[in-house]
N, C-alpha and C positions, 0 to 999 in steps of 0.2 A: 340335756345336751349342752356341752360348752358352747362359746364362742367361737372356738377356732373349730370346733366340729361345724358347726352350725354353715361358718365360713365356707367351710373346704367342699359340703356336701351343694351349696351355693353357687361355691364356684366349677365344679363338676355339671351340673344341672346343666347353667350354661353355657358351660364348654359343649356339651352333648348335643343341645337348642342350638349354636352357630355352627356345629361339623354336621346337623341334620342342612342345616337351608342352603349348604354348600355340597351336596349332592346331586349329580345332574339328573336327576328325576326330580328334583325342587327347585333347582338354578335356572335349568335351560326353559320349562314351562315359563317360570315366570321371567325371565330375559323376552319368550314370544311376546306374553300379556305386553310386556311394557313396550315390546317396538308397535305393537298393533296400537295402543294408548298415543306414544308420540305420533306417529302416524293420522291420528284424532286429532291430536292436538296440531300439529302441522297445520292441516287442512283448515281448520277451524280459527285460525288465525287470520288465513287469507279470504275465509268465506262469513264471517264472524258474525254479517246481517243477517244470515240462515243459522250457521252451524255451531252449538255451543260449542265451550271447550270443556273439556271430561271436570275439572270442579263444578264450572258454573252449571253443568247437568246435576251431576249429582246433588248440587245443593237445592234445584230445581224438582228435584223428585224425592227428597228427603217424606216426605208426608205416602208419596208412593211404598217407600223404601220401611216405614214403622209403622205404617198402620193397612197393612193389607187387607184386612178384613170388614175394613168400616162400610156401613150402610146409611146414605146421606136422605137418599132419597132415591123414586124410581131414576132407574139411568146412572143416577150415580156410587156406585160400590166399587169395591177396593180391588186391585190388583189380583187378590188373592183369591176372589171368587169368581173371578174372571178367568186365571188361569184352573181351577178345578173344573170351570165350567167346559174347559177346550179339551181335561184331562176324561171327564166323562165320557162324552163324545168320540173320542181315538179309542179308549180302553172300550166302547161295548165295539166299534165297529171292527177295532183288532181279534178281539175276542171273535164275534162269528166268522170274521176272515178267515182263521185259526181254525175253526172247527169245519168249514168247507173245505179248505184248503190243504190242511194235513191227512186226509181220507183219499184225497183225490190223487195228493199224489202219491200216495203207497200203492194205489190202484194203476197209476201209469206206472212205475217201477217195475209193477210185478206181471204188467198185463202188456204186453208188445202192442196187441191189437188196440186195446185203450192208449197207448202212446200216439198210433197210429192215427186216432178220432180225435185226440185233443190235445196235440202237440201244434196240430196249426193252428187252430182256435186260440191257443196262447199266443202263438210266436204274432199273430195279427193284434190282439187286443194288449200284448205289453206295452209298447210303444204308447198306445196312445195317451195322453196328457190325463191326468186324476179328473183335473178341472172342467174336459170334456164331455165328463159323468153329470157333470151339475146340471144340466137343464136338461136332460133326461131325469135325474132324479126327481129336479124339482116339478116335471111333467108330471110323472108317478106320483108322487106323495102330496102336491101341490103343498107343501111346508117346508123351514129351514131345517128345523130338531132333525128331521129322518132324511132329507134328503142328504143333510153333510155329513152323519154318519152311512150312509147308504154310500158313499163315494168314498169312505175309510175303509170300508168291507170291500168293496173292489181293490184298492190301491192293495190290502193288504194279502189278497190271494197270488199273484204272480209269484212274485220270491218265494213265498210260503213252498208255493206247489212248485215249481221248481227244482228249489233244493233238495225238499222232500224226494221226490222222484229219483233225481243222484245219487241220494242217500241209499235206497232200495236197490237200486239198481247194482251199487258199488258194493253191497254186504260180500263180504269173502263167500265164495261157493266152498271152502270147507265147512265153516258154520253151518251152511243148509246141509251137505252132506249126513254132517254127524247128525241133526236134527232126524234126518231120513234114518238112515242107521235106528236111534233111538226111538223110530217109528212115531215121533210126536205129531200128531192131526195138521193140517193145515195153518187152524187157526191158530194153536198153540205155538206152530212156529214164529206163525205174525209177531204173537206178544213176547214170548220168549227171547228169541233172533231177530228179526228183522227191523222190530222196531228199536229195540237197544240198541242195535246196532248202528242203525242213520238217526239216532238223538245230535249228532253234532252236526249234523248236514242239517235236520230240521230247525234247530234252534238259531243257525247260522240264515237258515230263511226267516224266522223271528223277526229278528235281530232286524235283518234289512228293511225287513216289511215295517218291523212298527217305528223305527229311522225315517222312513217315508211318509209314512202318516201321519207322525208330526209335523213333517215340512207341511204335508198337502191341509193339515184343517188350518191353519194362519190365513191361505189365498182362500178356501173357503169360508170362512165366516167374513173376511173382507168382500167377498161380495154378496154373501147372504144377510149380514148384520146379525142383530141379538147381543148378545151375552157370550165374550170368549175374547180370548188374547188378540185371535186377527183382528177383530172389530174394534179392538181395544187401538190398534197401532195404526188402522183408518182415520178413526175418530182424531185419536191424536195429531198426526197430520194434516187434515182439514182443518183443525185449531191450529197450525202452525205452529204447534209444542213439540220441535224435534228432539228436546229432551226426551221426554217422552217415549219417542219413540226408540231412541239409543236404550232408556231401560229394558222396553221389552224385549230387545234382540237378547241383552243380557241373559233374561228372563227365561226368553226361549232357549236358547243352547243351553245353558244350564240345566233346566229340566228336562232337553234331550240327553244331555248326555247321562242325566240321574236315570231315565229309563233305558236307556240301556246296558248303561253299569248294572240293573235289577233285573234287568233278562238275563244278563252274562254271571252272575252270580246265583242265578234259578239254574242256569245249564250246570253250572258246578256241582249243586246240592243233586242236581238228577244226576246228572254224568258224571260225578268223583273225579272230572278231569279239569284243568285251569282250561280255562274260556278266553279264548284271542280277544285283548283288547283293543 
């Protein structure tokens, strides 16, 4: 290839690279990052005996930031096994949420009188606080491991069953019609129609519920301790390392929002349909 090809394909590349970062799906995001950054920095001028400013953090957690994985000794391990350790814990208690809670409510959907027995049992126990789970839990199980996933599997049923239920409820009655019509069994209709059909109402109860579940294990492991991101952002604070703890907030939204970008692109592969981001 010449020179002047060489050039041209060069200077094409990043012509393409600066009309991409000038798009407002890449402009306006990060215009937000950087008022929320100065806003940091602001504050952190005037607070400076507590609050770093975003260099002096980041240069403060550079060893957080590269070696996620290291193992020092008990108590001390890396970032990264901290947060897989918080990711355990939400994923099994999401999971059995998920499977209570999507049964339950195709069964209120479908059933008036079951709507009737457990729509106020819900409407009482939504409201209350995840956190008010915990010493109940920790009664039950008298442990951290099971009681704070035991308080992920409650957070995670409301929404679940909720939605779910709307879902069921809202299926077009032509669907079930023709279903009749084609004389298909009961059950066949379930898997066939009804559940195809509320996939975007249930996944949309997913979605919310395991959103919550990450908020809820952070305040639980800061009061149960162990192994996990909340505990991680206690600890740091009591050290008076607010660096520290500006990383994990990172840490966290971040990997909330990787999981639900990975629900919202599970509902697609199921449902053939784009997923509300």
């Amino acid at each position: 290839m010449s020179l002047a090809r060489q050039v041209s394909v060069a200077s094409t590349l990043a012509t393409r690279f600066l009309s991409s970062l000038f798009k407002p799906n890449v402009l306006l995001p990060t215009i937000g990052f950087a008022g929320v950054i100065a806003v940091w920095w602001l504050i952190a001028l005037f607070r400076h005996d507590m609050m770093p400013t975003p260099p002096e953090a980041f240069v403060k957690n550079i060893d957080f930031i590269l070696h996620p994985f290291y193992r020092r000794g008990p108590g001390d391990i890396g970032l990264g096994w901290l947060l897989l350790a918080s990711l355990r814990r939400v994923i099994i208690g999401f999971l059995l949420g998920a499977i209570v809670a999507i049964p339950v409510g195709v069964w209120i959907g479908l059933s008036h009188n079951a709507w009737l027995a457990l729509n106020p049992i819900i409407q009482v126990f939504k409201p209350v606080s995840p956190l008010v789970w915990l010493p109940i839990a920790l009664a039950i199980f008298n442990a951290a491991e099971p009681s704070a996933i035991f308080v992920i599997f409650i957070t995670s049923l409301w929404s679940t069953i909720i939605n779910t239920a709307e879902g069921v409820s809202n299926v077009p009655k032509d669907y079930l019609e023709v279903a009749q019509v084609l004389e298909m069994p009961r059950w066949k209709q379930l898997v066939k129609v009804v559940i195809p059909a509320s996939l975007p109402y249930i996944f949309t109860g997913l979605r919310i519920s395991l959103g919550i579940a990450w908020l809820v294990i952070v305040a639980v492991e800061m009061l149960t301790g162990g192994i996990g991101i909340g505990f991680f952002v206690w600890d740091e604070w009591n050290r008076l390392n607010v660096s520290s703890v500006f990383l994990a907030v990172f840490v966290i939204g971040l990997t909330g929002l990787i999981l639900d970008y990975s629900l919202a692109r599970l509902q697609t592969l199921v449902t053939h349909r784009p997923a509300r981001s």
